[in-house]
N, C-alpha and C positions, 0 to 999 in steps of 0.2 A: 584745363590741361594738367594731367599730374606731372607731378615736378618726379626729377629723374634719381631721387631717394626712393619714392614711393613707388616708381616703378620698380626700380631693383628689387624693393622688399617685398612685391608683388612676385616679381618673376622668382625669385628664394622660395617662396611661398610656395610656388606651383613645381618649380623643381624636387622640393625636398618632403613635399607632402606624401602620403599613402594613398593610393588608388580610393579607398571609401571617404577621405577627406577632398579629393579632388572632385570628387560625383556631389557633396555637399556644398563645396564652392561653385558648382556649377546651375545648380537647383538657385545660391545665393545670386548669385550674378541674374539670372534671368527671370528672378524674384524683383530684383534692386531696379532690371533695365524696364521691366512688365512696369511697375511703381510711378518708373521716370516717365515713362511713356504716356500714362496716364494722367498723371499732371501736366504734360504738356498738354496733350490735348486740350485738356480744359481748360487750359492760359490761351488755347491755339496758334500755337507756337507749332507750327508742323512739322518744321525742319529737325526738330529736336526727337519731335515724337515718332518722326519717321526714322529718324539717324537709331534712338531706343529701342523701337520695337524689331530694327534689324539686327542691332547685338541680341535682343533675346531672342530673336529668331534663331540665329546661328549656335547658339547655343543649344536650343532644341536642336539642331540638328548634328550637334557634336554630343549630346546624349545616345539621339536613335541611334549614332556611328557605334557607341561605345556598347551599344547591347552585344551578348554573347547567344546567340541562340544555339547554338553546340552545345553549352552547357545544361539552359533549360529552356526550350523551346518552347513551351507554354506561357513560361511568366514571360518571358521577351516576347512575346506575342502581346499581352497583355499590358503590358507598361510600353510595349513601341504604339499601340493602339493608343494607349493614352496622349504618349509624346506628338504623334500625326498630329489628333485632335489642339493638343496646343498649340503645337507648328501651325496648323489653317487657322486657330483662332486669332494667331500676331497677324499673319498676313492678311486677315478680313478686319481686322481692326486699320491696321497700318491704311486700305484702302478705300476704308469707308469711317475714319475717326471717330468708330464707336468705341465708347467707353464700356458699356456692357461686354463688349465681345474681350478688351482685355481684363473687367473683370471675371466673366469664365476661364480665362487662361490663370489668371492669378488662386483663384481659389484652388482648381487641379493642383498647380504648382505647389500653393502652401501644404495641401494637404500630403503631396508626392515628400519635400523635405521631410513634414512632421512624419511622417510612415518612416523616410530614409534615418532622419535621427533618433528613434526610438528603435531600429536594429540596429543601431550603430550602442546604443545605450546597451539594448541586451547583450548582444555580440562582448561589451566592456564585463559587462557583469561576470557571463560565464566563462569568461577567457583563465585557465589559471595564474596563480599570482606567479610572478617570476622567482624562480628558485633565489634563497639568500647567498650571499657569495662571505666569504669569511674573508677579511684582508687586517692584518697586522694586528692579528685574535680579536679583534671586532668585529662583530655581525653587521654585514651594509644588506639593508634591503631589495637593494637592485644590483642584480649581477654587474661587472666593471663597475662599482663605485671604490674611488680610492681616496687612500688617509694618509693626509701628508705628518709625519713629525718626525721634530727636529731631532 
């Protein structure tokens, strides 16, 4: 059970994060719960792997929630296509404790992050640099940086 620090700093987390860092903690989670799940199995420990593969479920389903198809219709076609796929793969694992079925779910997964955080990397690259802010005739790098003296 996490202790009620680390939930605070979880829920800080999730409050004060940017929309593209929230979609990668989501991918994480349902990385982290896919993983659990699959170790219980193999311990057969059901109750856990079952309680696991319903957080990842839910989480695929707070993805497909999160698709914009307004904006591009095709790629949300395309990645809700994928997300389905892993949504039925938790739930055919969850009722039949195959491990195959959550490792198809997990390789999607890994590979959907590794895509998400590699435009998340471009996206850093080409962003331009934040204009310099000049405070107390020093050059600060990032605009609002301030110089205290005495």
């Amino acid at each position: 059970m996490p202790s009620d620090a680390s939930s605070a700093y979880l829920r800080d987390a999730v409050l004060t994060a940017p929309p593209e860092q929230l979609q990668m903690m989501l991918y994480d989670g349902a990385i982290r719960f896919a993983r659990q799940a699959r170790e219980a199995v193999q311990d057969g420990d059901l109750a856990t792997s079952c309680e696991k593969l319903i957080r990842a479920q839910r989480i695929m389903l707070e993805l497909q929630n999160g698709l914009r198809p307004e904006v591009n219709p095709s790629l949300c076609a395309q990645v809700g296509g994928l997300y389905t796929f892993v949504y039925r793969r938790l739930v055919d694992a969850n009722l039949t404790r195959d491990v195959a079925k959550i490792d198809e779910a997990l390789r999607i997964l890994e590979h959907l992050r590794e895509t998400w955080q590699l435009l998340l990397k471009k996206l850093r690259d080409e962003a331009p640099a934040p204009a310099a802010a000049t405070v107390a005739g020093e050059t600060c790098p990032e605009a609002g940086c301030l110089s205290v003296q005495g």
